[in-house]
KELO-955068 format. One line per field, with one value per residue: residue number from 1; x negated, y, z of N, C-alpha, C, CB in turn. Coordinates in steps of 0.1 Angstrom, whole numbers. Glycine has a CB too. Example, Ala and Ser with C-alpha at 12.3 -4.5 7.8 and 13.67 -1.06 7.14 Angstrom:
2
num = [1;2];
nxx = [-132;-128];
nyy = [-57;-22];
nzz = [78;71];
caxx = [-123;-137];
cayy = [-45;-11];
cazz = [78;71];
cxx = [-132;-129];
cyy = [-33;0];
czz = [78;79];
cbxx = [-113;-141];
cbyy = [-45;-6];
cbzz = [90;57];
REM end
This chain:
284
num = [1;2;3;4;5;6;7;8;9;10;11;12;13;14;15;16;17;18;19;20;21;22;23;24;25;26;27;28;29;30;31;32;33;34;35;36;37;38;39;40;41;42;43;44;45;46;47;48;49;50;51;52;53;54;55;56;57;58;59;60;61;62;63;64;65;66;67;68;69;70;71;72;73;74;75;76;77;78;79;80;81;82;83;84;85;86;87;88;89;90;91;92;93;94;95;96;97;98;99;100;101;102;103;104;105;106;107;108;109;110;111;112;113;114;115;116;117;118;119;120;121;122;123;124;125;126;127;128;129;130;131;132;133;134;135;136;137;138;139;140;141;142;143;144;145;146;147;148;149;150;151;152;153;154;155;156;157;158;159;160;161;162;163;164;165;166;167;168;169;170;171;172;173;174;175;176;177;178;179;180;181;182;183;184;185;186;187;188;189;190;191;192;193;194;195;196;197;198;199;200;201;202;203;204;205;206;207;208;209;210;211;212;213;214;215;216;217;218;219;220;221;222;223;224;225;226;227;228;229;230;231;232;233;234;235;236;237;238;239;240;241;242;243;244;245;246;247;248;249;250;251;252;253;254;255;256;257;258;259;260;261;262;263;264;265;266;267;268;269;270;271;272;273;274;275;276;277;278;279;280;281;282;283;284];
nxx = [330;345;379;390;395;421;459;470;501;526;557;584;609;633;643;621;596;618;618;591;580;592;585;560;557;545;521;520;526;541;530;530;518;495;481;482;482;459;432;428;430;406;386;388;410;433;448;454;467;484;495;518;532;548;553;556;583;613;635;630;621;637;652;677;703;733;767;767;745;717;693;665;646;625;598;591;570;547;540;563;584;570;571;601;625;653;655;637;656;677;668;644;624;617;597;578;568;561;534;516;506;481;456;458;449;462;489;493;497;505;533;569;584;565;552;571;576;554;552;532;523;509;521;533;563;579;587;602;620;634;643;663;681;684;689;678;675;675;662;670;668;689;704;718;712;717;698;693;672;662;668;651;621;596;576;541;531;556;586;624;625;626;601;605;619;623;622;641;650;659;685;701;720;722;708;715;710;684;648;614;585;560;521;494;458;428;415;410;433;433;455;481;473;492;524;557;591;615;651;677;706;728;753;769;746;739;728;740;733;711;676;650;617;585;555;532;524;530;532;555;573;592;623;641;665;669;655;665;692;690;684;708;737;720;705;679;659;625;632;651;632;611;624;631;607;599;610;605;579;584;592;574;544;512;481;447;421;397;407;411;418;443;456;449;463;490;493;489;515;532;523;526;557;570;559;573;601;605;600;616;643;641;647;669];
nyy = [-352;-349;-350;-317;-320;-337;-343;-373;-391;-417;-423;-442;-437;-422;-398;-393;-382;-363;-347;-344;-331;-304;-292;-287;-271;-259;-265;-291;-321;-346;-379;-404;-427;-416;-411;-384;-367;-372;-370;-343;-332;-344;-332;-304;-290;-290;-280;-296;-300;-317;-345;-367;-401;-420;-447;-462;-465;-473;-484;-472;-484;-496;-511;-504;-516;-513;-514;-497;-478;-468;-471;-457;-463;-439;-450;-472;-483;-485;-504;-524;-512;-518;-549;-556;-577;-569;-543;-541;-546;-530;-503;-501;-479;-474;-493;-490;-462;-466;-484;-471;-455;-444;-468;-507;-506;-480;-483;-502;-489;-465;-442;-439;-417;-402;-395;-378;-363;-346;-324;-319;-312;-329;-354;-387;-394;-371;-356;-379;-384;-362;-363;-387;-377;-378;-377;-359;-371;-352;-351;-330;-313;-302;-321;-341;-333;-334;-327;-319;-333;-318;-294;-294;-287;-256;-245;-251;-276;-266;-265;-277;-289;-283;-272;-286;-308;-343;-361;-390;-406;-416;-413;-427;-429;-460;-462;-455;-470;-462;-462;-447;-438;-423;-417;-398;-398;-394;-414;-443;-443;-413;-384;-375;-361;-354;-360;-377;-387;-401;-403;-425;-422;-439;-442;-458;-450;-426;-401;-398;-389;-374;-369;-353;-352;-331;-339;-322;-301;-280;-258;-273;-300;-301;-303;-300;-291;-283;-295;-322;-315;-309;-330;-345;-359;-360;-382;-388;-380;-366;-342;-332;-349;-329;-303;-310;-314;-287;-274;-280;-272;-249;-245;-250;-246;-247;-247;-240;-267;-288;-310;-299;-276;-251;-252;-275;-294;-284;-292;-322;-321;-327;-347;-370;-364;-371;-397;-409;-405;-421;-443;-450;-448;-469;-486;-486];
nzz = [103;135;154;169;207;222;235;235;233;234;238;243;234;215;228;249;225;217;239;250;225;230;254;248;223;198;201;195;179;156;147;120;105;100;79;66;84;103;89;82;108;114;100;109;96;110;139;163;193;211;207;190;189;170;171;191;193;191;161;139;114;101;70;52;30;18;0;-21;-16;3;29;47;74;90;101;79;63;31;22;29;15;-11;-5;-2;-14;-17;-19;-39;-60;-62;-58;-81;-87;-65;-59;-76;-78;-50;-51;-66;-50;-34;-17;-10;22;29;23;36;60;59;60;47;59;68;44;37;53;54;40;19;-9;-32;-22;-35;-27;-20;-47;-60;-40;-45;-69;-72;-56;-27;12;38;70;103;141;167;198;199;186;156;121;81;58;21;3;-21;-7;8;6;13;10;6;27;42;53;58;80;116;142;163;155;145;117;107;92;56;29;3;-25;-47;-74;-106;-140;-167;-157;-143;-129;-136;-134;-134;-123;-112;-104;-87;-55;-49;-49;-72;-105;-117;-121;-129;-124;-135;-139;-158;-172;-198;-225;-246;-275;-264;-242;-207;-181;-165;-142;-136;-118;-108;-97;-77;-90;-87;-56;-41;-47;-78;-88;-119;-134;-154;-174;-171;-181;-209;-221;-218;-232;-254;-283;-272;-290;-310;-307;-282;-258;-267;-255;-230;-218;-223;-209;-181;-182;-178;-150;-135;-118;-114;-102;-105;-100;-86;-101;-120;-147;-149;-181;-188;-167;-173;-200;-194;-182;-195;-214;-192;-188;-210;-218;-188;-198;-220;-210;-193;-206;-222;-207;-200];
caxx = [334;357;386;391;400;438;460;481;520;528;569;592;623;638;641;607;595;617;612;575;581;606;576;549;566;541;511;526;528;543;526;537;516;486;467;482;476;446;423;430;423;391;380;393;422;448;441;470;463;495;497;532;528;561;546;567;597;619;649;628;617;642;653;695;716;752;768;762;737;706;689;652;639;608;583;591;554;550;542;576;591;571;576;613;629;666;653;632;668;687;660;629;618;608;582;571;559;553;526;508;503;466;449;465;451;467;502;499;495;512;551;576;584;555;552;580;583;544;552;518;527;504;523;546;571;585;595;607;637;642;648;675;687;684;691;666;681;664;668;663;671;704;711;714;717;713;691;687;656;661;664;636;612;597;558;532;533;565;598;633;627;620;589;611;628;617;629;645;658;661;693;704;729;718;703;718;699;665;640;602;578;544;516;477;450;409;408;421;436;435;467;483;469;504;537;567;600;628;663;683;717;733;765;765;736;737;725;749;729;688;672;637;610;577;546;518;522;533;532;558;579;594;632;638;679;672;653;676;704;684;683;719;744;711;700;669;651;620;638;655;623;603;632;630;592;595;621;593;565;589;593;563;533;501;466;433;413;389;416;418;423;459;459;451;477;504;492;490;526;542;524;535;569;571;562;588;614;604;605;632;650;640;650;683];
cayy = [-345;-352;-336;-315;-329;-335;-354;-382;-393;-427;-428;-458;-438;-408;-388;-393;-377;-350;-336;-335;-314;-291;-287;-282;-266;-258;-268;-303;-325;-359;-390;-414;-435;-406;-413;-373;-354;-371;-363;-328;-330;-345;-318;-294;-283;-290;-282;-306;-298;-324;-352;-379;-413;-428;-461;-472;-455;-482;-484;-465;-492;-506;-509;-511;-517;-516;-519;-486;-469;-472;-463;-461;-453;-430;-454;-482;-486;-478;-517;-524;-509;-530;-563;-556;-578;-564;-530;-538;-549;-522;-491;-508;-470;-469;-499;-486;-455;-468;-490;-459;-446;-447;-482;-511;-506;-471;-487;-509;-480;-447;-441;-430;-406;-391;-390;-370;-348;-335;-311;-323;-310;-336;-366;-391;-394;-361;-355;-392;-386;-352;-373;-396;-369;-381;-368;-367;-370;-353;-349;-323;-313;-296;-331;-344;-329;-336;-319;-323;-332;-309;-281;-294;-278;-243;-238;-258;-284;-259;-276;-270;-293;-274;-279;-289;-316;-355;-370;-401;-415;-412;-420;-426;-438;-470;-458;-467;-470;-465;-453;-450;-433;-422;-408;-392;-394;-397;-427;-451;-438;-400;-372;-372;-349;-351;-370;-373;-395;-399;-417;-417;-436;-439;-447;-462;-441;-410;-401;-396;-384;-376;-365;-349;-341;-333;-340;-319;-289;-266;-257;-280;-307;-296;-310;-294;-296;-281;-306;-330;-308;-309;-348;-352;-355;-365;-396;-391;-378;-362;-323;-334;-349;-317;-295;-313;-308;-270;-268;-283;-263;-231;-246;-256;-235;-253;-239;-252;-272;-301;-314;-295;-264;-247;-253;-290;-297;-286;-300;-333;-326;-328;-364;-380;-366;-379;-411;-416;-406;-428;-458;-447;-448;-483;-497;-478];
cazz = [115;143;158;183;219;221;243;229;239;229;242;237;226;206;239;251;219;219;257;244;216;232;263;242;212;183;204;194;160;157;143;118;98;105;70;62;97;107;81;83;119;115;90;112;92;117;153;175;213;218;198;196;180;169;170;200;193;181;152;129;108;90;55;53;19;15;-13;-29;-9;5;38;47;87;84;97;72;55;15;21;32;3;-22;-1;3;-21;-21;-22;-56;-69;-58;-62;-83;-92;-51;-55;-88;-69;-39;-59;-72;-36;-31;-20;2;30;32;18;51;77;59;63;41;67;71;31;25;62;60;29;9;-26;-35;-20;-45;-24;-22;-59;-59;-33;-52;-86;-60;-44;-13;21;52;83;112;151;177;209;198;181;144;107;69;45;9;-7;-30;-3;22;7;11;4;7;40;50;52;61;95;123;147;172;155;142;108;114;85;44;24;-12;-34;-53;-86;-119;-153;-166;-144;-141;-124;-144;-124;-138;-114;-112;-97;-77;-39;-52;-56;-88;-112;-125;-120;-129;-121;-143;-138;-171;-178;-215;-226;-259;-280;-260;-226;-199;-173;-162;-134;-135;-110;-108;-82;-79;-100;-79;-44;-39;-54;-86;-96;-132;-132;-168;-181;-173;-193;-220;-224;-213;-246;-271;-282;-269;-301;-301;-299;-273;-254;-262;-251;-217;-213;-222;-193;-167;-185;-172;-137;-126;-113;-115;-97;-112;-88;-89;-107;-138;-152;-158;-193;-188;-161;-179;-210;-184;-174;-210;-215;-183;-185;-223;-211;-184;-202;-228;-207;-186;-216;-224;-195;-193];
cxx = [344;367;385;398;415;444;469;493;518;546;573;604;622;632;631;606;595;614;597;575;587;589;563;549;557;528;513;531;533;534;529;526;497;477;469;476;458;435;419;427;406;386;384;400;433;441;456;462;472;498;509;531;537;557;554;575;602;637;643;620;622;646;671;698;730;753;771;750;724;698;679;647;627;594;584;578;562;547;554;582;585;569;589;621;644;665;650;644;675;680;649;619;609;591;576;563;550;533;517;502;488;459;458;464;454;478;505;504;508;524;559;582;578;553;558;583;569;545;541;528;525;511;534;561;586;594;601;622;640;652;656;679;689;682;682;677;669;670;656;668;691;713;710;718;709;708;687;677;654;661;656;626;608;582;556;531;543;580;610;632;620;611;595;619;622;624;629;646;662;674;698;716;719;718;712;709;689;661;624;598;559;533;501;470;437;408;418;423;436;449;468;473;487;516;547;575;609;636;673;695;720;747;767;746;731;733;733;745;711;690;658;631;596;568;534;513;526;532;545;567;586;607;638;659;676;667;661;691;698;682;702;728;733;707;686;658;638;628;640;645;614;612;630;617;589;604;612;584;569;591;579;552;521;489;461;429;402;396;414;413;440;463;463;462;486;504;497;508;538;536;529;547;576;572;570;596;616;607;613;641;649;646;663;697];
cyy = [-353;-341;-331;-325;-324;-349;-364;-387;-404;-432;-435;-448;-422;-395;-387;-383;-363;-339;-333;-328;-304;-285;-281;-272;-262;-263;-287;-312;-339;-367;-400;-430;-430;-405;-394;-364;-362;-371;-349;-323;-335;-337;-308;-286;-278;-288;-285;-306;-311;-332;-369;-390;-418;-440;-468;-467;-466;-479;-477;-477;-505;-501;-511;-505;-520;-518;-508;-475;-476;-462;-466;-455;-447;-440;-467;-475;-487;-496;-524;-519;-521;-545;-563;-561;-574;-549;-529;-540;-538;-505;-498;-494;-468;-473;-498;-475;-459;-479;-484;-452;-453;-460;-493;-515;-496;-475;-492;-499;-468;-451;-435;-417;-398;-379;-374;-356;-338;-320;-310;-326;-324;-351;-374;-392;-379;-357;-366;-390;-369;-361;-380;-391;-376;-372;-377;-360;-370;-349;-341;-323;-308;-301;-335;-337;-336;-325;-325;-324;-323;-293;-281;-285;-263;-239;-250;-265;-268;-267;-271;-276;-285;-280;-289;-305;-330;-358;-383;-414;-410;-421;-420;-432;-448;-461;-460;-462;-473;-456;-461;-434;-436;-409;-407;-395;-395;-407;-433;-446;-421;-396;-377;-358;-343;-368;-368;-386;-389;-414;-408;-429;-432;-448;-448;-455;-427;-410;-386;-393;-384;-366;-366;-347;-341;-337;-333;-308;-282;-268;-263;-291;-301;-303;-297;-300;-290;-290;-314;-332;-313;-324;-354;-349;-355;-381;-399;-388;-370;-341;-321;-334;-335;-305;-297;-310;-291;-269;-269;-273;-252;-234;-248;-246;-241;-249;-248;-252;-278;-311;-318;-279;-258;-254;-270;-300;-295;-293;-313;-334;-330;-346;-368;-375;-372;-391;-419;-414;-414;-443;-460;-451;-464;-495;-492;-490];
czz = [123;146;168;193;217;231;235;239;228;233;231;230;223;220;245;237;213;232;254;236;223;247;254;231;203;189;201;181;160;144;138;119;101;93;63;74;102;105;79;95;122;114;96;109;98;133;162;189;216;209;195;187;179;171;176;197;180;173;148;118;97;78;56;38;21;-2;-24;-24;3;19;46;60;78;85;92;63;39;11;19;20;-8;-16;2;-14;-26;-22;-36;-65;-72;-62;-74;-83;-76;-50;-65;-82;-60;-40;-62;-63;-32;-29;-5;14;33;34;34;60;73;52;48;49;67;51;29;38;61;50;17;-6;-35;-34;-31;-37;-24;-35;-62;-53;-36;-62;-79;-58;-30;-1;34;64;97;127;157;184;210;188;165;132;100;64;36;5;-13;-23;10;16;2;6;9;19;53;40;60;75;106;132;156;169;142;129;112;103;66;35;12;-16;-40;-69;-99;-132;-154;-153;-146;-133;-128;-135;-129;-126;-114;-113;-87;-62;-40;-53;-71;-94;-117;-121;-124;-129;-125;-137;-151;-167;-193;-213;-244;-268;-272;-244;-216;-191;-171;-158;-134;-121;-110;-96;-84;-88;-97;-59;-35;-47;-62;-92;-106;-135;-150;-178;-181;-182;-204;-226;-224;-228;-257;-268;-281;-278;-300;-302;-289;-262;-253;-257;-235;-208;-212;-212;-183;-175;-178;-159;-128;-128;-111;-108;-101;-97;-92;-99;-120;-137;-153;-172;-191;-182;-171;-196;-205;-181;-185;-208;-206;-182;-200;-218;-202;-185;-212;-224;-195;-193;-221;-220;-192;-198];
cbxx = [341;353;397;397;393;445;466;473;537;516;578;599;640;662;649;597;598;626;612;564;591;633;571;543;575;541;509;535;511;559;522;544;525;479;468;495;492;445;426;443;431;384;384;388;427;460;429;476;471;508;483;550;520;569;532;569;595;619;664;619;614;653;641;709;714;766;778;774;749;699;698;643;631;603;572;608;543;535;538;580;588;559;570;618;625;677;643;618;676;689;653;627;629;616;580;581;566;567;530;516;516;464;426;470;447;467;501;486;473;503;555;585;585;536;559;600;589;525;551;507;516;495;527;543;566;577;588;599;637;633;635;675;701;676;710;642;692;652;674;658;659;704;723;716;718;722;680;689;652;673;675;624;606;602;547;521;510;562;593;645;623;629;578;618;641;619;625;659;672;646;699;694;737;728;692;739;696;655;649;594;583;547;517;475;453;399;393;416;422;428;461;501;456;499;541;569;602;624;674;672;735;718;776;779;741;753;706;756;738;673;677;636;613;575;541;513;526;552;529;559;584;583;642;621;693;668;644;677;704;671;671;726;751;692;704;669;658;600;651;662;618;594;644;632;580;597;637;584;561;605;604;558;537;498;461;417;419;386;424;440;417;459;446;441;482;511;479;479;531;534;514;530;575;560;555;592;619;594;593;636;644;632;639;687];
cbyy = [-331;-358;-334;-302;-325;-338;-350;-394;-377;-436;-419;-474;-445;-408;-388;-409;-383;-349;-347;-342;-313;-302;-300;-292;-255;-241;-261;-301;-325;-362;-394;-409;-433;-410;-430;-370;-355;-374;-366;-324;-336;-352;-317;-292;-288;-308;-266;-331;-278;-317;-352;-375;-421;-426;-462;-474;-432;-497;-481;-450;-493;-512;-522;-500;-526;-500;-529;-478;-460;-473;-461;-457;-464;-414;-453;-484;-505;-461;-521;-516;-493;-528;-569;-540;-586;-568;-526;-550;-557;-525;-484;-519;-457;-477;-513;-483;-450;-477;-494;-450;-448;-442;-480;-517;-510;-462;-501;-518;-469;-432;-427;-437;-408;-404;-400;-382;-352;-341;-297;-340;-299;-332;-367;-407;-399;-352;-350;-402;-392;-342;-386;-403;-364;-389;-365;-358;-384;-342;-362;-313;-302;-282;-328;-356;-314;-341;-311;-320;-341;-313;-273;-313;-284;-236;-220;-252;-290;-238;-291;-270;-307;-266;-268;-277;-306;-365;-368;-397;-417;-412;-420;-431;-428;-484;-464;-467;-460;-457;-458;-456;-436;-416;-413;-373;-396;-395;-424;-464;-445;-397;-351;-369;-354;-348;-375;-364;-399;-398;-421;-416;-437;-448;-437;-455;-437;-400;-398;-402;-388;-377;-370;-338;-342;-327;-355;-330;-289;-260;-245;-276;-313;-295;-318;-304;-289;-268;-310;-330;-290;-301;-360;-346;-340;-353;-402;-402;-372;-368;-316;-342;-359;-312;-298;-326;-314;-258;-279;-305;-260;-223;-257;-271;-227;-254;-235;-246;-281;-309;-307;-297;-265;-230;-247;-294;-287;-270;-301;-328;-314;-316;-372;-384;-352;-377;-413;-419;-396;-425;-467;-432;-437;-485;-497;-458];
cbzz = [111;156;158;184;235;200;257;222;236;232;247;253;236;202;248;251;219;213;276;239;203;244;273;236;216;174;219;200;149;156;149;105;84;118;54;58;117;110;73;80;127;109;74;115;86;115;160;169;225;224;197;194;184;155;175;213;188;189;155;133;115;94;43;69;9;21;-12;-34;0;-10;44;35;103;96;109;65;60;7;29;43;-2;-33;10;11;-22;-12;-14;-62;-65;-40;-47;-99;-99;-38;-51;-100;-63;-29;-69;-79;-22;-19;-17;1;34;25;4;61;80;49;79;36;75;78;21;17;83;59;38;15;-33;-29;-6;-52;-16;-20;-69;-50;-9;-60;-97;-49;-49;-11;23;54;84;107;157;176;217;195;185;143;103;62;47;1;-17;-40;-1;26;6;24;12;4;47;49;58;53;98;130;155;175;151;153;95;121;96;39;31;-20;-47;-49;-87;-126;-156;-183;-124;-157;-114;-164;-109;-142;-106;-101;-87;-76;-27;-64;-55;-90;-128;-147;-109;-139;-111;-164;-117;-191;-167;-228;-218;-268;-292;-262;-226;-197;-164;-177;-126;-142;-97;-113;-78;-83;-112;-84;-42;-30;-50;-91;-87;-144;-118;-172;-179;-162;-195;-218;-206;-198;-245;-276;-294;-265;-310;-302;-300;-275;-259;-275;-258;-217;-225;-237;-187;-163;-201;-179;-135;-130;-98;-126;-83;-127;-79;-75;-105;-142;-166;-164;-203;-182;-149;-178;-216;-168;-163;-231;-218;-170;-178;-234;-207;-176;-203;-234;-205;-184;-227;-223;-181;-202];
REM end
């Protein structure tokens, strides 16, 4: 299929951008990377009468480190992350993901921006800059704020940014510890069936801190602050490990699909969260 007729906006700067949202106002969708919205427009999922292409719209594209923190424009490519070599030093859990994200010529085209503002349950990014806690920074007409990852989202491609207003920019602390990111799927360039991203630290034998989240098992990203309890203060044994998995088994909400079944998912979400906390743990 194709999509419906729509007009396209290609402005050079922020304020272009937003004067077309603010005119058009829901009749109106921005454009990152497009490998999420314009599939859905083909197939006539999405019907965009007004359509904005960040493309020109420059200073969204860079990658900035300091010296504890880390800060990613939206339309920095999932490429960009794994060719950024002071990024893989500083985060590696990003290009370990970002690796896993479908095939490379998607990697080339589709954003981290777009990843983490369309609300696709489905995407890795999202439960990634939960597990970081990271903060998206977005702009509208009535200027800039922060929101947590952890409270962007609300249902299924619904989010705490408003129609009206652009994400700009994603920001983190610099990681410490282990860390992986393990991800199920069909085949190559497919959704997870299942994901999960762990960051663990340890202090002698024992573990001093871990951060859970899932991808893809509920109607939207899934961070598990109890799992993470449940690992913190053991030496990682397996009680501990199956203690952490029955905490996500109680958070997460699964629908069968093409996928799977219920049962199988969450069967699915015990082994890959076994697994990266096992080599989270390795690497800590």
């Amino acid at each position: 299929m194709i999509p419906a007729a729509f007009e396209y906006y290609r402005p050079k700067d922020m304020t272009g951008v937003l004067s077309l949202l603010g005119e058009h106002g829901d009749n109106a969708r921005v454009i990152a990377g497009g490998h999420s919205l314009i599939p859905m427009m083909k197939l006539r999922m999405a019907d965009v009468p007004h359509l904005i292409d960040l493309q020109g719209v420059g200073g969204l594209d860079d990658i900035e480190l300091s010296a504890n923190s880390i800060r990613i424009g939206a339309m920095v490519t999932q490429h960009d992350i794994i060719d950024h070599n002071g990024l893989a030093s500083a985060a590696p859990i990003l290009r370990e993901a970002a690796l896993q994200i479908a095939d490379p010529q998607v990697r080339y085209m589709g954003t981290v921006g777009g990843n983490v503002a369309n609300g696709d349950p489905g995407n890795d990014m999202p439960g990634l800059m939960q597990c970081l806690d990271a903060t998206f920074t977005v702009v509208g007409l009535d200027g800039e704020r922060d929101i947590p990852a952890r409270q962007f989202y609300e249902a299924a491609y619904m989010t705490a940014r408003e129609d009206e207003e652009v994400l700009t920019s994603i920001t983190m602390l610099i990681p410490a510890g282990g860390y992986a990111y393990e991800k199920q799927k069909r085949k190559i360039g497919d959704y997870a069936t299942a994901a999960a991203a762990v960051l663990l630290t340890k202090e002698g034998n024992t573990c001093k801190s871990a951060s859970i989240a899932m991808t893809n098992l509920s109607d939207i990203p899934v961070y598990s602050e109890e799992a993470g309890a449940a690992l913190v203060g053991s030496s990682l044994d397996d009680t501990a490990i199956k203690a952490a998995v029955t905490a996500v088994l109680g958070d997460i909400d699964p629908s069968e699909d093409n996928r799977g079944p219920v049962a199988f998912k969450k069967h699915l979400a015990g082994v890959i969260l076994r697994r990266a906390i096992e080599r989270a743990w390795s690497r800590a």
